[in-house]
C-alpha positions as CSV (number, residue, x, y, z in Angstrom):
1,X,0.0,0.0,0.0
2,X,1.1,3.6,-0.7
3,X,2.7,5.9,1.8
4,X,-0.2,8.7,1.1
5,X,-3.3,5.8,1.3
6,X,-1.9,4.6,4.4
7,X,-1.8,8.4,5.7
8,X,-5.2,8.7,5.0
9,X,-6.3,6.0,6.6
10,X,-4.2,6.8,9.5
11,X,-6.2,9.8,9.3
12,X,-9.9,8.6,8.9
13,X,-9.4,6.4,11.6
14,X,-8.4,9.6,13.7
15,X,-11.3,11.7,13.2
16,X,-13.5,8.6,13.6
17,X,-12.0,8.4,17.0
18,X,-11.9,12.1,17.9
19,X,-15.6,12.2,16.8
20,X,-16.5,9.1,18.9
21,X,-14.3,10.4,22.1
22,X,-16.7,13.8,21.2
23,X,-19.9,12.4,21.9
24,X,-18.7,9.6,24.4
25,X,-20.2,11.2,27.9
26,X,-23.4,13.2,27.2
27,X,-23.8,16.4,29.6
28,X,-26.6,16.3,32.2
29,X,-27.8,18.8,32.9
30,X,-30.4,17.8,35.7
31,X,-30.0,20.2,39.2
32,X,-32.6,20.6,41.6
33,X,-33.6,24.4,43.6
34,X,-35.6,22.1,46.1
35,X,-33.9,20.3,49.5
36,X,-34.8,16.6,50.1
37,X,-35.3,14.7,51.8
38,X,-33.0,11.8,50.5
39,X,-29.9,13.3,48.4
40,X,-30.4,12.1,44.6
41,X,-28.0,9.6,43.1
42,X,-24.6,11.6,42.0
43,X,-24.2,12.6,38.2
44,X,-22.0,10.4,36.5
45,X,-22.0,7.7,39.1
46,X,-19.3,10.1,41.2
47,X,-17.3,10.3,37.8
48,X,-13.4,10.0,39.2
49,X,-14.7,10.3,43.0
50,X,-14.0,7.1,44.8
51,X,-16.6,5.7,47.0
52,X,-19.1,8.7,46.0
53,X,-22.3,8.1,48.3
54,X,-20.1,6.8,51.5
55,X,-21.6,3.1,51.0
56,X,-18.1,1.9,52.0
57,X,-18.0,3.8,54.8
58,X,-15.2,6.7,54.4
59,X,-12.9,4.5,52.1
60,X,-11.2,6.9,50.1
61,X,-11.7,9.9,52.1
62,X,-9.8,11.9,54.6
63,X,-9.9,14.7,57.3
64,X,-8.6,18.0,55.9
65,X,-7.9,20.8,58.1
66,X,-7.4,18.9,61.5
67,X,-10.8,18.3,62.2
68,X,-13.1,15.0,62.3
69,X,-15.0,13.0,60.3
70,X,-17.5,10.9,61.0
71,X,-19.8,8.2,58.8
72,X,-23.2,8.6,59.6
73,X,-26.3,7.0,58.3
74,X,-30.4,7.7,58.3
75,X,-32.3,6.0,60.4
76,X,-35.4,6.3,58.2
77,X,-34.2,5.2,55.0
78,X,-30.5,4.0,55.3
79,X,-28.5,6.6,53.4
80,X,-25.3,7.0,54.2
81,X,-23.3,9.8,54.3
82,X,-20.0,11.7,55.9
83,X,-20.3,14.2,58.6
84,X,-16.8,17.2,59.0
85,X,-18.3,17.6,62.6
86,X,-16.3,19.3,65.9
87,X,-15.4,22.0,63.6
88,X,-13.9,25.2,65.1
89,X,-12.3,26.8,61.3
90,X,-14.1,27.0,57.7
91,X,-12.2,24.2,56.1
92,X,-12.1,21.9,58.6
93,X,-13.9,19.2,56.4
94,X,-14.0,16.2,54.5
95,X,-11.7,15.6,51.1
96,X,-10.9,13.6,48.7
97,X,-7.6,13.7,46.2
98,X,-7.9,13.3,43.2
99,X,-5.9,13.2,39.7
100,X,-6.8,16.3,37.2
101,X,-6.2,15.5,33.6
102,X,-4.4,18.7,32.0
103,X,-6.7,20.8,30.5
104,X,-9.8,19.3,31.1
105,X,-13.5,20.6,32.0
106,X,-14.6,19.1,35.7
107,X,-18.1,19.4,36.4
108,X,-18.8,18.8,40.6
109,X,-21.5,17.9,42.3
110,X,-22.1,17.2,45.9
111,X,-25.5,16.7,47.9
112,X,-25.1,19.3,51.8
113,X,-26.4,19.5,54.8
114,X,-25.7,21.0,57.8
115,X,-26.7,20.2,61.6
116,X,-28.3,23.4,62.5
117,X,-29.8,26.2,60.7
118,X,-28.5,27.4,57.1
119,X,-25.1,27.7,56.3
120,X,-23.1,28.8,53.1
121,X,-20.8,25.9,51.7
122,X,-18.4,26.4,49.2
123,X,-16.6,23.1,47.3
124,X,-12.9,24.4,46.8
125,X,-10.1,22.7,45.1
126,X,-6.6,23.1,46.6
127,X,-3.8,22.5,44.0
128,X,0.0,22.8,44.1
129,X,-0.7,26.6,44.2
130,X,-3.5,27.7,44.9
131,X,-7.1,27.5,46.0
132,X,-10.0,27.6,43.4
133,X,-13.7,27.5,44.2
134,X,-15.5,25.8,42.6
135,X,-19.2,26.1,44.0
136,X,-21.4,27.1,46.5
137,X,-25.1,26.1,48.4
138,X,-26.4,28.2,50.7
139,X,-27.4,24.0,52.5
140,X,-29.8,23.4,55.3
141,X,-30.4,21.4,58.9
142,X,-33.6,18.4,57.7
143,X,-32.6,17.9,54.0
144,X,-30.3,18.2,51.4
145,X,-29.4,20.8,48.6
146,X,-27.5,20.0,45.9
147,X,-24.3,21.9,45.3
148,X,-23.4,21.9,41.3
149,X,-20.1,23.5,40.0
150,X,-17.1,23.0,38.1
151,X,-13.7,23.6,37.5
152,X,-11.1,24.1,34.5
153,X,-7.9,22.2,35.3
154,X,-4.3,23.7,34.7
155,X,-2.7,23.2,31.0
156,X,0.8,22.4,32.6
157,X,0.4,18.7,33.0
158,X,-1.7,16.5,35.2
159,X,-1.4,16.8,39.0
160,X,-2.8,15.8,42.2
161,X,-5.4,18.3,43.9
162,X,-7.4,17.6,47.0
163,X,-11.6,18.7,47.2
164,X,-13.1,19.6,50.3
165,X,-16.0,22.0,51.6
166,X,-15.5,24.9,53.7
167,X,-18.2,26.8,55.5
168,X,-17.6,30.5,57.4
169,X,-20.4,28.3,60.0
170,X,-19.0,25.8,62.7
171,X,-21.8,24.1,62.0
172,X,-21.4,19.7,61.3
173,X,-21.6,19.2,57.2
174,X,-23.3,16.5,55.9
175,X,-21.7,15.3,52.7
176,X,-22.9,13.0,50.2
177,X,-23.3,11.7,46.2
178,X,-20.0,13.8,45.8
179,X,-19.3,13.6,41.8
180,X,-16.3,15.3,39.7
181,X,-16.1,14.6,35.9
182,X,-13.9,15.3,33.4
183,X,-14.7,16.3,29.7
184,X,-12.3,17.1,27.3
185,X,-12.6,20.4,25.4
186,X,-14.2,18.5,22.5
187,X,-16.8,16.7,24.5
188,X,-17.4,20.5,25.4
189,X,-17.6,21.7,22.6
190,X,-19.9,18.3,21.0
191,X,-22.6,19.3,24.2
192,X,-23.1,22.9,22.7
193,X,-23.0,21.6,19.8
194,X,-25.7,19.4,20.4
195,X,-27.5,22.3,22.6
196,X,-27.4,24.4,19.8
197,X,-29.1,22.4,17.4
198,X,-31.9,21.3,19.9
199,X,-32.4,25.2,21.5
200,X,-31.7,27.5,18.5
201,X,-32.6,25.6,15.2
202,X,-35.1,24.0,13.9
203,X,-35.6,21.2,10.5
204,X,-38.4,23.0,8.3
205,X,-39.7,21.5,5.0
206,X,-40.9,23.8,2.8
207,X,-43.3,22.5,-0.1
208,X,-43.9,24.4,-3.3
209,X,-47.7,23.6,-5.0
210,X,-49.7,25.0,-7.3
211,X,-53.0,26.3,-7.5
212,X,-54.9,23.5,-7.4
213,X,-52.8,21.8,-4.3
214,X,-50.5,19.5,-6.9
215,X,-46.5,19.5,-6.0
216,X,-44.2,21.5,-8.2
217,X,-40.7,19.1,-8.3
218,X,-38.0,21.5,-9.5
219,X,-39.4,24.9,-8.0
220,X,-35.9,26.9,-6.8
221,X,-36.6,28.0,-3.0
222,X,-34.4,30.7,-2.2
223,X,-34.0,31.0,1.8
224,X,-32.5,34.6,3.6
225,X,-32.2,34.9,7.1
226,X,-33.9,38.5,7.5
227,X,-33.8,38.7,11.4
228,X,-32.5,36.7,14.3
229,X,-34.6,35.0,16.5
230,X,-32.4,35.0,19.4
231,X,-31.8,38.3,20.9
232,X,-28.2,39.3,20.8
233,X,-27.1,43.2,21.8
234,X,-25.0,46.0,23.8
235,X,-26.0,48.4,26.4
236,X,-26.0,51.8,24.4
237,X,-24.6,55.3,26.1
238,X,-26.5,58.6,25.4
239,X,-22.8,59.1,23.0
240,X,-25.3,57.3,19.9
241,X,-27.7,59.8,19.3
242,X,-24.6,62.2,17.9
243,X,-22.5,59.8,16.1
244,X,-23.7,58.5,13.1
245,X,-20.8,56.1,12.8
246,X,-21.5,54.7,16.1
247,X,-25.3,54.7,15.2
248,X,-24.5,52.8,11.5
249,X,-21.8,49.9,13.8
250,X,-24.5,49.3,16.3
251,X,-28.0,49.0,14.1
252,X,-26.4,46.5,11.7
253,X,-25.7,44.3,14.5
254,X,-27.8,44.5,17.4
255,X,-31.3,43.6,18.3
256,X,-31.7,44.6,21.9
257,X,-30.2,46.8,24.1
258,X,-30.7,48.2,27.3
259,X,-29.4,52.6,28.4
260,X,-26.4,51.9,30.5
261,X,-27.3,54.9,32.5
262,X,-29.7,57.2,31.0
263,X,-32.9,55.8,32.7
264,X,-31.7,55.5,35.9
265,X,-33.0,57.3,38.6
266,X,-29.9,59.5,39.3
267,X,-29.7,60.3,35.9
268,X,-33.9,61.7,35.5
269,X,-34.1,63.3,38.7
270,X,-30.6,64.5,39.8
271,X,-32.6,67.7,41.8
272,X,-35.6,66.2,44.0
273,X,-39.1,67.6,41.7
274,X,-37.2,67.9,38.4
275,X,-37.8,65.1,36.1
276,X,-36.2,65.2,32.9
277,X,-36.3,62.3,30.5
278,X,-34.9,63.7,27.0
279,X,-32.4,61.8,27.0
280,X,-34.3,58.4,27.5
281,X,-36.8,59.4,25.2
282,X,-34.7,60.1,22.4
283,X,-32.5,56.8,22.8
284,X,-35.8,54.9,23.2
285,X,-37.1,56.3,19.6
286,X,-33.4,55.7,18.1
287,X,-33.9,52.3,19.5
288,X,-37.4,51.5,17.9
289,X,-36.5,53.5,14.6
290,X,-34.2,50.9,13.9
291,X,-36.2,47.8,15.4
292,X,-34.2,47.7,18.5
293,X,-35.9,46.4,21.7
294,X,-35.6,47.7,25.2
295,X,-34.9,46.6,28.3
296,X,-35.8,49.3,31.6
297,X,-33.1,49.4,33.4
298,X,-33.4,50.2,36.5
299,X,-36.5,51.7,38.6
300,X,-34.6,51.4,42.3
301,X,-30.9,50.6,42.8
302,X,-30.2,48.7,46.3
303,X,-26.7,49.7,46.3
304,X,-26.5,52.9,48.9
305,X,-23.4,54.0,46.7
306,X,-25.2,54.9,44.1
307,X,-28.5,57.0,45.8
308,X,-28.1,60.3,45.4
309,X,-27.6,63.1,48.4
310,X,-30.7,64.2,48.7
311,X,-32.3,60.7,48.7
312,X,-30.4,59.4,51.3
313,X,-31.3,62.7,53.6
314,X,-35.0,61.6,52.8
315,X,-37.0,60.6,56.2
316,X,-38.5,56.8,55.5
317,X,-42.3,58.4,54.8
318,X,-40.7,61.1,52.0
319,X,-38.3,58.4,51.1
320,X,-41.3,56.4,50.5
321,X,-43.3,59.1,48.6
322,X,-40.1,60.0,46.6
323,X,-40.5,56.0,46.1
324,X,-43.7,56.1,44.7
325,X,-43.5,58.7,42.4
326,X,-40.3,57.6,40.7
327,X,-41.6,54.3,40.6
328,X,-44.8,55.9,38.8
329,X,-43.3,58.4,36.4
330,X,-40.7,56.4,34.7
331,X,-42.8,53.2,34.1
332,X,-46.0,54.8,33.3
333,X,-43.9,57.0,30.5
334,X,-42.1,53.7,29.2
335,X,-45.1,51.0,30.1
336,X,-45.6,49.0,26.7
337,X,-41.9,50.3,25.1
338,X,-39.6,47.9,26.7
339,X,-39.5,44.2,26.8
340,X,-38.2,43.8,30.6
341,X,-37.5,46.1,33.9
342,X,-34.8,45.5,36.5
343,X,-37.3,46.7,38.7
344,X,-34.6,46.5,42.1
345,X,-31.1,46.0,40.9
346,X,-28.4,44.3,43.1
347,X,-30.7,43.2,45.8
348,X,-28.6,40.2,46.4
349,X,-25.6,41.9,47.2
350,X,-27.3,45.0,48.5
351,X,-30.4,46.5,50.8
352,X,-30.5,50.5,51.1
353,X,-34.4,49.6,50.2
354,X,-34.6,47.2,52.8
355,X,-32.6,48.9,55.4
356,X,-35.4,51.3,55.1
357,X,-38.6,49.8,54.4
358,X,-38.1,46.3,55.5
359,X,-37.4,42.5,54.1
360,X,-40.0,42.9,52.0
361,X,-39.2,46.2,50.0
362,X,-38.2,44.5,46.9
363,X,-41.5,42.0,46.7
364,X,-43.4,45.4,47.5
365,X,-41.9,47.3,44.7
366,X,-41.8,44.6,42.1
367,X,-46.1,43.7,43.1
368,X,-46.3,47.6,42.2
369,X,-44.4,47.6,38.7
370,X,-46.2,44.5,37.8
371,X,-49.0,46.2,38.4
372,X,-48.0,49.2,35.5
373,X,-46.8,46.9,33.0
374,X,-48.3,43.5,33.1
375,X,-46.9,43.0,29.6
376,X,-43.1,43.1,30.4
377,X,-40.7,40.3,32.3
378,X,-40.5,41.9,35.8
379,X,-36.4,41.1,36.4
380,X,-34.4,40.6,39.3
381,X,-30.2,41.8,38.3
382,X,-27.2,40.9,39.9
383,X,-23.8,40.2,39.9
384,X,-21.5,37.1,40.5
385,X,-23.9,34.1,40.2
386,X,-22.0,32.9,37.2
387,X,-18.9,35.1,37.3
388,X,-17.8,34.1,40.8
389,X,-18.3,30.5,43.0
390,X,-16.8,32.0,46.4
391,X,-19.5,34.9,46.4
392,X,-21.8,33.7,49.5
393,X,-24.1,36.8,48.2
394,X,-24.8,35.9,45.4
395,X,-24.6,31.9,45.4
396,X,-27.7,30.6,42.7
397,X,-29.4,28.9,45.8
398,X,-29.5,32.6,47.4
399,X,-30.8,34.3,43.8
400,X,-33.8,31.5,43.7
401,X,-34.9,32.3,47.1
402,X,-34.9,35.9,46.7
403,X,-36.9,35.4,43.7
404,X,-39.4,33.0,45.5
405,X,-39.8,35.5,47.6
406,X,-40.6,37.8,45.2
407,X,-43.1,35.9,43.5
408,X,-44.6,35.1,46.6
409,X,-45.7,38.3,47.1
410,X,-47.7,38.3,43.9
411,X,-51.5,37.5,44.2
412,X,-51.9,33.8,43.3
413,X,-48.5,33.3,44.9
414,X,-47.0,35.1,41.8
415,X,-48.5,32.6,38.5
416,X,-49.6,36.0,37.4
417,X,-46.5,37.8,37.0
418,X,-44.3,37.3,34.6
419,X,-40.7,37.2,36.0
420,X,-37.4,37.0,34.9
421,X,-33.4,35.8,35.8
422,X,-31.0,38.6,35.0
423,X,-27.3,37.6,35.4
424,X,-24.7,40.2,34.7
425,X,-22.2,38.6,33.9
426,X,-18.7,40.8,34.5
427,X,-16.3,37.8,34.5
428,X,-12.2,37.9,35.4
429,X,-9.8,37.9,32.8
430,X,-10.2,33.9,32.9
431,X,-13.7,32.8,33.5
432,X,-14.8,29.0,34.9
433,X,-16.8,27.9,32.2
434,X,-17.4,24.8,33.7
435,X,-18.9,26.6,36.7
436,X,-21.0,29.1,34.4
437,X,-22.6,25.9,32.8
438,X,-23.2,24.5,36.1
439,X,-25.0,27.7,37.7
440,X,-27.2,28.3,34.8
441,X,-28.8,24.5,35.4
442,X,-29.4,25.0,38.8
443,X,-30.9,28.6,37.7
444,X,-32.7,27.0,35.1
445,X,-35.0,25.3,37.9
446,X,-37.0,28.4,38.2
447,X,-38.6,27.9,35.0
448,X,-38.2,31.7,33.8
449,X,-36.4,33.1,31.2
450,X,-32.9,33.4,31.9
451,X,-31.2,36.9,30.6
452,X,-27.4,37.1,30.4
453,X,-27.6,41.4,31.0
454,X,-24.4,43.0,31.3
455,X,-21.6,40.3,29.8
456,X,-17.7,42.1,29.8
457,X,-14.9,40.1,30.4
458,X,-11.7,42.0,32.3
459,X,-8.6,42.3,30.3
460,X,-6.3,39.6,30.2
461,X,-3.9,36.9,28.3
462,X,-6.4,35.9,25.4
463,X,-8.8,38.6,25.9
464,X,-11.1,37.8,22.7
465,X,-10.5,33.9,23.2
466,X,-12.2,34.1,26.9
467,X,-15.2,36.5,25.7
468,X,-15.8,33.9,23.1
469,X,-15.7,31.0,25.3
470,X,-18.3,33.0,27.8
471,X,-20.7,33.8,24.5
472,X,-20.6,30.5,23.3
473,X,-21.6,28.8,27.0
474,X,-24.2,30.8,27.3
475,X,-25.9,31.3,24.1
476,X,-25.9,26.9,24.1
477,X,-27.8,26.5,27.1
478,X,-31.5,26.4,26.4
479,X,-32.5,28.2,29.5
480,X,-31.2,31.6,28.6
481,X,-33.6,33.8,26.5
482,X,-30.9,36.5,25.3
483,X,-27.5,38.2,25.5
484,X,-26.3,41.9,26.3
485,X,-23.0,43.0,26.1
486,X,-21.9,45.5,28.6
487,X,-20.3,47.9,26.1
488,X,-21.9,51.1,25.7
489,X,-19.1,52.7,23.9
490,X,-17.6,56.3,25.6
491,X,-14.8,58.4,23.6
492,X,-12.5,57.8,27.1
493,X,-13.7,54.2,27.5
494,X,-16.0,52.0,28.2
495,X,-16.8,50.4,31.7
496,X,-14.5,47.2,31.3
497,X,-14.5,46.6,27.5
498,X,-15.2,48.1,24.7
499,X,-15.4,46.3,20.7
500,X,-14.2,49.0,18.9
501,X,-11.3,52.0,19.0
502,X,-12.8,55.4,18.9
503,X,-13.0,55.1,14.6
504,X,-15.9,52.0,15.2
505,X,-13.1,49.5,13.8
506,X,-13.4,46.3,15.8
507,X,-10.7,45.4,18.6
508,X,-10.3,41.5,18.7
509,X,-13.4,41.1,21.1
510,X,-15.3,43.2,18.2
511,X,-14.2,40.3,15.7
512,X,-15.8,37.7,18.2
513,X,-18.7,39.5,18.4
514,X,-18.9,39.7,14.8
515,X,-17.9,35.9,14.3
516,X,-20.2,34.4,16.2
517,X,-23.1,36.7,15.3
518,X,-22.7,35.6,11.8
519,X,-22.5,32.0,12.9
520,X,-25.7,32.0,14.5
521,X,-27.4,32.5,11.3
522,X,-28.4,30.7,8.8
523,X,-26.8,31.4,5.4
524,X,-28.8,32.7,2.7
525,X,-29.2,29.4,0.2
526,X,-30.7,28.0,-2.5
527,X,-32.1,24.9,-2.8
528,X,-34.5,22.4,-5.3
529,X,-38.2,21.0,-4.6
530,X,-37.9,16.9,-4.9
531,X,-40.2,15.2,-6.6
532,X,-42.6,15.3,-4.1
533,X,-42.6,19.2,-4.5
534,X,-40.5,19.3,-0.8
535,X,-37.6,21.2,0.6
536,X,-35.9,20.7,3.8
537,X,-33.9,23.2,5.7
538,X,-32.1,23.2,9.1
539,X,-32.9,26.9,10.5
540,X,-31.8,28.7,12.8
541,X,-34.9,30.0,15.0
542,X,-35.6,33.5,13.6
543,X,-37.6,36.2,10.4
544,X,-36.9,34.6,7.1
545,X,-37.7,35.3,2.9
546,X,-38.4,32.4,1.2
547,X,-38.7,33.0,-2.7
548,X,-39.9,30.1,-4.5
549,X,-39.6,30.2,-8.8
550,X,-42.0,27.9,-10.7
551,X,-39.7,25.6,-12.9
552,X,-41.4,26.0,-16.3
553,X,-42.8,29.7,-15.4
554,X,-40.7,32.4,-16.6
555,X,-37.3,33.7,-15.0
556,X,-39.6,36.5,-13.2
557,X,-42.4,34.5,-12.0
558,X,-42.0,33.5,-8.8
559,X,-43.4,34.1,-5.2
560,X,-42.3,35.8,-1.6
561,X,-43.2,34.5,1.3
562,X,-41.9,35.4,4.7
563,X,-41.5,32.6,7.4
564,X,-41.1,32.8,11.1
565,X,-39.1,29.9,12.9
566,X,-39.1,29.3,16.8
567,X,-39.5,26.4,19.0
568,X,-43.4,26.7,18.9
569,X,-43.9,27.3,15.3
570,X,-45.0,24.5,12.5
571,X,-42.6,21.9,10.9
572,X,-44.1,22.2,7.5
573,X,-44.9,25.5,5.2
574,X,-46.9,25.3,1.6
575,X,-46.0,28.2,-0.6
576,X,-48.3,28.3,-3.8
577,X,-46.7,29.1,-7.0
């Protein structure tokens, strides 16, 4: 046999095996928001854990941090599990060590408890180095919570790290179904993959007929992808309505956006009595000019930073009348114009609201704004739920409850109102993907959309390469509902990062954006009606123009039709020509 056949087959043999190795684990991406009373089986069978669900007692396991461990087991159905108990520092715990394979996407998950009360508890991941965190529950005393996370091993070479839980609480932890597994970056890459087809597209089969219902083999259908389905923007700074070249880069790309700062309170209302919303007003008719939606961002703030002087001087009854009227003005001016309202921003993290009215200031405002625009997703908006695992404030487990909460002050126990999950998204210069995967399955539990609303990525070693990665995570999973970038552009700078210089020429994070915008459309095509008059298209969701041409009708005799694909619409389509 020749040299070059036996390369080739050398070759096909390799991508057989690279597309087998791809599809070899499938993702799950099962969580639960609720605590049980019996911990569910681990994911993956513990993956590379030994002795996951403590059946062998604590084979496998060890005391980190000097403290004690103990095997326990239910009384009531039998379930055994470890208990880090005596514990007088946060990592005094149970671990295991484990082999990391270089490079490598971990996913973790491990079922909590703790003997008294609530308790935060983070998994964290000591290496040669360093410590890296790699997920959090806020867990429970009388059932379990699930804790789901991940991890992005080191490119240097495999190495032995150590897992463990650490809790600020002295409180015993329960541990239990403990599961870490690896996936290489094309088993990564294969899930998306296979997210994206089942999420974002769609198989459509177009059928060309005549008048009279017969099939027309032959007809040329002509498909354009007018308008994507899934909405993609950038905030947008007050800087657009005076720069026509900033105006031309962002309409020919975007379909959402949201005023970075223009509709804030601070901004309409900097002296107590005068309102003033040009600015607003004349971004929001830029915006719908050029098919642009909105979302409101904010009504209230819960950060005390940002509250202007004369607010904060505000006894609680004027603060409460000031309250009211900003809460009335700006919605009942943009009720019916945007899609969405962060009706109380940061109220994980924050509480000037509640420090003033009470725990349930945020249910109470949000009750109210449902209450002015019934037809927009009411959302909460905060910080670090993705971007950070060690952030006790704003741990997924924490966000649902607040949101319960929230809902729960809705009549009907909140069915009525139409909430929504905003995640900001401003990650580090190197972002845990495995982690951001992990979060948005447990936050998918809530069964509302999921909004990614403020994505920037700090600068770093492969800037564009780590925005791209973030985009791509969250655009595969099917519970988010759409993407802002957090890049209103300013002529000093933008907040974190901007995707163009000041001449609206893209920077390296502009040529992802642009990449991956144009992959997530379908290219314009043309293609032939078989005999039984039938074509078939794989779409991505979206507007399209289909022109169909009659194969013995002359060269201009043909028919425009335009076509709608999402997850709800039909399969099938009969254009007459």
């Amino acid at each position: 046999m020749e040299r070059s056949a036996v390369f080739f087959l050398v070759w096909a043999a390799a991508l057989v095996n690279a597309a087998l190795m791809a599809q070899s684990v499938p993702y799950d991406y099962s969580s639960s928001s609720e605590c049980l009373a019996v911990p569910l089986e681990p994911h993956y069978g513990g993956g590379v854990i030994v002795n996951p669900g403590f059946n062998a007692g604590l084979k496998g396991w060890s005391v980190f941090g000097y403290g004690s461990v103990a095997e326990a087991s239910s009384a009531a159905t039998g379930n055994r599990y470890a208990v880090a108990t005596n514990r007088t520092r946060p990592y005094q715990s149970v671990s295991q060590k484990v082999y990391l394979q270089n490079d490598t996407h971990y996913t973790l998950s491990a079922w909590l408890q703790v003997s008294d009360g609530s308790a935060d508890v983070v998994a964290v991941v000591k290496t040669a180095d360093s410590f890296v965190h790699a997920g959090g529950v806020n867990a429970r005393s009388g059932c379990w919570s699930v804790l789901k996370g991940g991890l992005t091993s080191a490119a240097s070479g495999p190495a032995e790290v150590e897992l463990y839980f650490e809790s600020n609480s002295t409180v015993d932890i329960w541990v239990d179904n403990v599961s870490l597994q690896p996936f290489s970056r094309e088993e990564w890459d294969a899930h998306r993959g296979a997210a994206i087809k089942k999420a974002r597209k769609k198989t459509v089969r177009l059928r060309a007929s005549d008048t009279a219902g017969n099939p027309v083999p032959g007809a040329r259908i002509s498909v354009e992808h007018v308008r994507s389905g899934f909405p993609l923007g950038s905030a947008m700074s007050q800087e657009i309505l005076h720069n026509q070249k900033y105006q031309q880069w962002f309409t020919s790309r975007f379909t959402v956006t949201t005023f970075e700062n223009e509709m804030k309170w601070y901004s309409t209302e900097v002296v107590p009595g005068r309102e003033d919303y040009s600015v607003p007003d004349a971004m929001l008719r830029f915006a719908q000019g050029h098919g642009i939606a909105v979302r409101g961002h904010n009504i209230f703030w819960d950060d005390p930073s940002t509250q202007m002087g004369w607010v904060k001087a505000l006894s609680p009854d004027q603060l409460r009348r000031a309250t009211a009227k900003r809460i009335k003005s700006v919605m009942s001016r943009y009720a019916g114009k945007v899609i969405a309202w962060d009706v109380v921003n940061e109220n994980l993290h924050f509480d000037f609201f509640e420090d003033k009215f009470g725990s349930g200031a945020s249910a109470a405002f949000y009750r109210r704004a449902h209450g002015l625009d019934g037809g927009a997703l009411m959302s909460m908006n905060d910080f670090n739920t993705l971007e950070q695992p060690g952030d006790p404030n704003g741990l997924p487990s924490k966000y649902l409850r607040k949101l319960w909460q929230i809902k729960g002050a809705f009549p009907g126990n909140g069915n009525g109102a139409r909430m929504a999950i905003g995640l900001e998204g401003h990650f580090s210069a190197t972002p845990n993907i495995p982690y951001v995967r992990a979060a948005l399955d447990t936050m998918s539990q809530a069964g509302v959309p999921i909004w990614l609303t403020e994505i920037d990525v700090a600068a770093g070693p492969d800037h564009a390469r780590h925005l791209e990665e973030v985009m791509r995570e969250v655009y595969a999973h099917p519970a988010v509902h759409g993407i802002i970038l957090w890049t209103a552009w300013h002529p000093n700078g933008c907040y974190v990062m901007c995707l163009t210089d000041n001449n609206f020429k893209n920077l390296p994070v502009g040529d992802v954006v642009d990449k991956l915008i144009g992959e997530w459309r379908t290219r314009s095509h043309v293609g032939v009606a078989d005999a039984d008059g039938y074509y078939e298209a794989e779409l991505f969701h979206g507007d399209y123009k289909v022109t169909v041409a009659h194969p013995a009708a002359a060269a201009n005799a043909t028919v425009v039709q335009s076509l709608s694909v999402d997850k709800e619409s039909d399969n099938e389509y009969t254009i007459h020509v």
